[in-house]
C-alpha positions in Angstrom: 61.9 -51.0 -13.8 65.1 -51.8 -12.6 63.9 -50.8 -8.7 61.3 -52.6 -8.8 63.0 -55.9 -9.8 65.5 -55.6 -7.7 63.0 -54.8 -4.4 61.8 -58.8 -5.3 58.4 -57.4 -7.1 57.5 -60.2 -9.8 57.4 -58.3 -13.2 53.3 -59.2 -13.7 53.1 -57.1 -10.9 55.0 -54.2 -11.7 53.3 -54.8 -15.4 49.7 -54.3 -13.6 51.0 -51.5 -11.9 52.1 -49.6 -14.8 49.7 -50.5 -17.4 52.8 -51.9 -19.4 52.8 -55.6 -20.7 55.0 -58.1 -19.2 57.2 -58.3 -22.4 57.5 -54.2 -22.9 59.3 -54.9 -18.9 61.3 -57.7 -19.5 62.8 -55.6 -22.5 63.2 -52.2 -20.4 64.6 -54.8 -18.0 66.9 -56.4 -20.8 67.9 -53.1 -21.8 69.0 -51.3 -18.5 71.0 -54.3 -17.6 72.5 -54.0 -20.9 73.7 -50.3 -20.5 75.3 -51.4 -17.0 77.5 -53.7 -18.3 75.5 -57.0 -16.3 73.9 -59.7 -17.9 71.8 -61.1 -15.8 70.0 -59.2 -12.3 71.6 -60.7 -9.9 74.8 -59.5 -10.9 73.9 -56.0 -10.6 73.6 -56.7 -6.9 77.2 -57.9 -6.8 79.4 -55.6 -9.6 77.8 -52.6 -9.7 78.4 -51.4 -6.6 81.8 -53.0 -6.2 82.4 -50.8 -9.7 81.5 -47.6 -8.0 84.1 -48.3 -5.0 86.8 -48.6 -7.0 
């Protein structure tokens, strides 16, 4: 879920594509971000990678 979000693919796409509802991905979403540390996507972008430098 997480790949696909951040490649730029709207989640009623990847939802279509998986035969999973829009909410069940927003939640996997919600979650995986959670376990990261982030709060919101775009961060992942930024901290994430600057986490596994250091």
């Amino acid at each position: 879920m997480l790949t696909g979000a951040m490649s730029g693919v709207p989640v009623q796409t990847l939802a279509r594509q998986t035969g999973r509802s829009v909410k069940t991905l927003y939640g996997q979403r919600y979650s995986g971000l959670r376990r990261l540390g982030v709060r919101r996507l775009p961060a992942l972008l930024t901290e994430v990678p600057a986490r596994d430098e250091g």
